[in-house]
N, C-alpha and C positions, 0 to 999 in steps of 0.2 A: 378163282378166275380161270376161263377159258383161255387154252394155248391155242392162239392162230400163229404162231409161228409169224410174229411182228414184233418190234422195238416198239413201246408206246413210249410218248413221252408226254407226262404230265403238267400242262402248263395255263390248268384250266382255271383254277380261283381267280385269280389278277384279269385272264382277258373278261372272264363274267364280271367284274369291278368296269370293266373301260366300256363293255359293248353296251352296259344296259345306261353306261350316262351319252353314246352316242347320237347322232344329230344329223338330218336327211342335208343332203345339198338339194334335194328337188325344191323347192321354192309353189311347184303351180299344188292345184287343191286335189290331191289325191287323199282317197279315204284311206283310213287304217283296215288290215289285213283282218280276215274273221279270223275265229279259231284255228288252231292247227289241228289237224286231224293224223290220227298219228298213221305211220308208213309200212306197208308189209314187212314181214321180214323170214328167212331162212327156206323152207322147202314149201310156199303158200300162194306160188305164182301160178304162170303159165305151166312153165314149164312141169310142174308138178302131176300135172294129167299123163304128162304126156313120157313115160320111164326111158331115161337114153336119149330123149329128143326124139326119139320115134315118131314122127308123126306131128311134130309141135310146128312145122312149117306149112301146117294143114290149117292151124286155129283162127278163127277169123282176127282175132288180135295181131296177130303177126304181120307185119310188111316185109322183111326179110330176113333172110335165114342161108349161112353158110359154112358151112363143116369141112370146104376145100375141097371133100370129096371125089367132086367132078372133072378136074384142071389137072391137064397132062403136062401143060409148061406153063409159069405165069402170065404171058401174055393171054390167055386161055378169060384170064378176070374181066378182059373188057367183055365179056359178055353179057353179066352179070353187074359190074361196078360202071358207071355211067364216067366216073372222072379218075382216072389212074394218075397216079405220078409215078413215074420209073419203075417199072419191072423190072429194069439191071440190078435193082437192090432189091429182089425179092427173090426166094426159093420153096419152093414145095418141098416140104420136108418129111420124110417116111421113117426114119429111126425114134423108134418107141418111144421114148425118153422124151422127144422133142414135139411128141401129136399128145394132145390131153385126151381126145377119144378119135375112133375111127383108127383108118391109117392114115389120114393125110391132113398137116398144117402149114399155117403161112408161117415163114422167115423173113422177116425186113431186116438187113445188114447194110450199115453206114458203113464206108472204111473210110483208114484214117484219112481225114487232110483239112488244113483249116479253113476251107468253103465251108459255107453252109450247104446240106444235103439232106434228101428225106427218101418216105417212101410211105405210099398212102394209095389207101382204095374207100372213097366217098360213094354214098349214092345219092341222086339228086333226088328229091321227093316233088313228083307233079303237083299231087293233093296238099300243101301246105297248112302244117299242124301247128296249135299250139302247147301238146305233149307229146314228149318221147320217150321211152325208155330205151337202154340200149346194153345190152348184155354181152360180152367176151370174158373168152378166156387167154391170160397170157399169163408170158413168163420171159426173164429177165435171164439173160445163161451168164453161167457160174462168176465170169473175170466183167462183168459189165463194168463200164469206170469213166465218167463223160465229165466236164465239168463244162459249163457254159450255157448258153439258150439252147433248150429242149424240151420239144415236146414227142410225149412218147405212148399214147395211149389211145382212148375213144375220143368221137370227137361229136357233138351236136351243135347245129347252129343256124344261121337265119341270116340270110344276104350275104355272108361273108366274103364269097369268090365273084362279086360282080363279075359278068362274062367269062368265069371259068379263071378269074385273076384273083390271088389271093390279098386280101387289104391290112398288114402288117401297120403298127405305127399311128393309122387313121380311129382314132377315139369312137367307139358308140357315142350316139347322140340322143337313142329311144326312137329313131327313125330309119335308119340306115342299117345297119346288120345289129347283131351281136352273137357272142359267141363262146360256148363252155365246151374246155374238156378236162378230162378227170385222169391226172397224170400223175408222176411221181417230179420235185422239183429239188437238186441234188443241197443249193447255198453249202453249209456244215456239216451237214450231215454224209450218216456213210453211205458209201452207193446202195439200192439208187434214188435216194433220199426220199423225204416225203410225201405222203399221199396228198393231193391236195386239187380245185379244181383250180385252174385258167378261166377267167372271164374276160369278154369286151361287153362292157356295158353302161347302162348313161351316168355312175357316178363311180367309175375308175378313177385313178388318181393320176394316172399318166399316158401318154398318146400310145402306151402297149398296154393290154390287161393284167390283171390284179390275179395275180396266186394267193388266193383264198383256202387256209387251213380247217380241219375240224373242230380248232379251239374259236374259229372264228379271228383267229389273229390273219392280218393280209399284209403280206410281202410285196411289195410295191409303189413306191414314192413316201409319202407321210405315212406314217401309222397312226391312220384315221379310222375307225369301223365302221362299216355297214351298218343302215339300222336294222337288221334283220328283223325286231320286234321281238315282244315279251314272249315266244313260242321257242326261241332260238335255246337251243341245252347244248354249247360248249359241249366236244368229246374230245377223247387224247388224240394226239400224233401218232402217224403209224408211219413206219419205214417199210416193206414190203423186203422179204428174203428175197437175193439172188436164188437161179437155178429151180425154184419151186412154180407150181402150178396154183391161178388163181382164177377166183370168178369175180371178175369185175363187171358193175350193174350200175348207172348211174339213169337219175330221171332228169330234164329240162320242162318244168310248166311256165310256158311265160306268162306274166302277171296280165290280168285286165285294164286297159289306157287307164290311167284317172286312180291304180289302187295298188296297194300292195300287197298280190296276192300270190306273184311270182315266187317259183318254188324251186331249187334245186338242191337233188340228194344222191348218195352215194353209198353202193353195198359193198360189201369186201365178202365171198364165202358166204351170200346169203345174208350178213350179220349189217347193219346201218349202224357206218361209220361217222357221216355226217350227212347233216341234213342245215339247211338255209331257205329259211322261210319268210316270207314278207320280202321276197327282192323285186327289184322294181328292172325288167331287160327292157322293158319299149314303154313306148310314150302312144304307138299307132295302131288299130290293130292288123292293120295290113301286113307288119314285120312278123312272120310266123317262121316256124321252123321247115328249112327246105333242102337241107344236107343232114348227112350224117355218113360214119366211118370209124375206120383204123388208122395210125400216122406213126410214123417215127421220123422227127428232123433234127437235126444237131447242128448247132454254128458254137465256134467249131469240134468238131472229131477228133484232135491232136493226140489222143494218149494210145489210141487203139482204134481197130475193126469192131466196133458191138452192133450185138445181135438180141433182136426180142422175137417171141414166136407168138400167134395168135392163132385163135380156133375157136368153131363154136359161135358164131357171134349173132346176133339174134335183135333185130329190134323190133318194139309191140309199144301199144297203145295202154298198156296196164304192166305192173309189177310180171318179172318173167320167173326169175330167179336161177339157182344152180340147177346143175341137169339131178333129176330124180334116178333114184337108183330102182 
């Protein structure tokens, strides 16, 4: 077996026993999902033409593309990022160790206190999609150690921030937003706990979204499953090392009204960690994807100041993948 330098945890027999006797809440006449058509993976993207990213912000696939490069002080992002939260929690970072390429990455740093706190660069998408992919690189430094509500990673979504207002609490309906991001979520595990995505979507189990794992097991009110469908192949848990460097790649296809053909998956290094197939995010098809981003929020921060760095970050209309050598 391949070292990626992760904790797997094995917990896949028993939820394949639960998901495949699982049962829709949708109730109206949606068709069943066609086949699953299986998912890129490893050096077979975009990005693979393109050696270094050289030039990959050139490919017509691409909508955006940022390597920090550019930006002499944070504030520097609204010119490029349409919706900032707090640049007092951001740093441009030039010490080697903390840029995965180039010289220059972002730092998002929560410090301690038990408000809730974040730090986010979204962009708003004019052209509203119903695929994304969305490609970053981050890392976790050395003493990371949060326990509580966080979200810490990418982010895709669809109506979420009515008028630039985030809607916390308010349940999808398959009309009104929804919303995936592919974060690490700490419960028992050691920092900084599992890889897993966040959903708001129409058969969540509580008025917040459902932390949905690679085994297909979901953290969230009942331990009820999703019907994902016969396509769905349970993979282990991954815990993600502090202080190391990762390419994170996750896709949103929202499903067609009436079917279940909705798709959401996630790379780790190129490699498909999980994949969720048959998910049912709208009911409309007016609800398309119209954000996307980087975030770091913690309610609350009590133990420490932590810091996650990001770089690289890349979203396209097709599989991107790690940077080609």
């Amino acid at each position: 077996m391949r070292k990626y330098g992760f904790i797997a945890i094995l917990t896949l027999a028993a939820w394949a026993v639960i998901l495949s006797a699982g049962s829709s809440r949708f109730t109206g006449q949606e068709k069943a999902a066609p086949a699953v058509a299986p998912l890129p993976e490893g050096n077979t993207g975009l990005a693979a033409k393109y050696p270094g990213d050289a030039g990959l912000e050139r490919d017509p696939a691409v909508i955006h593309y940022d390597g920090f490069e550019d930006y002499e002080t944070p504030a520097d992002v609204n010119k490029k990022y349409e919706f900032v939260m707090h640049t007092e929690n951001m740093r441009l970072t030039e010490e080697p160790a903390n840029v995965n390429r180039g010289k220059k990455a972002m730092a998002f740093t929560l410090p301690k206190q038990e408000e809730g706190n974040a730090a986010a660069l979204y962009r708003i998408i004019k052209e509203e999609r119903d695929i994304l992919f969305l490609r970053y690189y981050a890392k976790f430094e050395k003493g990371y150690d949060q326990h509580g509500s966080s979200h810490n990673s990418g982010v895709i979504s669809a109506h979420y921030f009515p008028n630039r207002q985030a809607s916390p609490g308010q349940p999808a309906d398959g009309k009104n937003k929804f919303w995936v991001s592919y974060e690490t979520e700490r419960g028992d595990s050691p920092s900084p706990g599992r890889l897993n995505v966040y959903v708001y979507h129409p058969e969540q189990r509580t008025g917040y979204g459902d932390h949905i794992y690679p085994t297909g097991r979901i953290r969230s009110g009942p331990e009820k499953p999703v019907p994902f469908g016969p396509g769905f192949v349970p993979r282990p848990d991954i815990i993600p090392e502090l202080d190391r460097w990762y390419c994170y790649e996750f896709m949103v296809k929202a499903n067609t009204p009436g079917r279940r053909d909705g798709r959401i998956a996630c790379w780790l290094d190129g490699r498909l960690i999980a994949d969720f197939p048959g998910f049912r995010l709208r009911d409309v098809d007016s609800l398309k994807i119209d954000l996307f981003g980087i975030a770091l929020f913690m309610r609350p921060n009590n133990i420490r100041a932590n810091t996650r760095w990001f770089d690289d970050v890349v979203a396209a209309t097709s599989y991107i993948g790690p940077i080609a050598k």
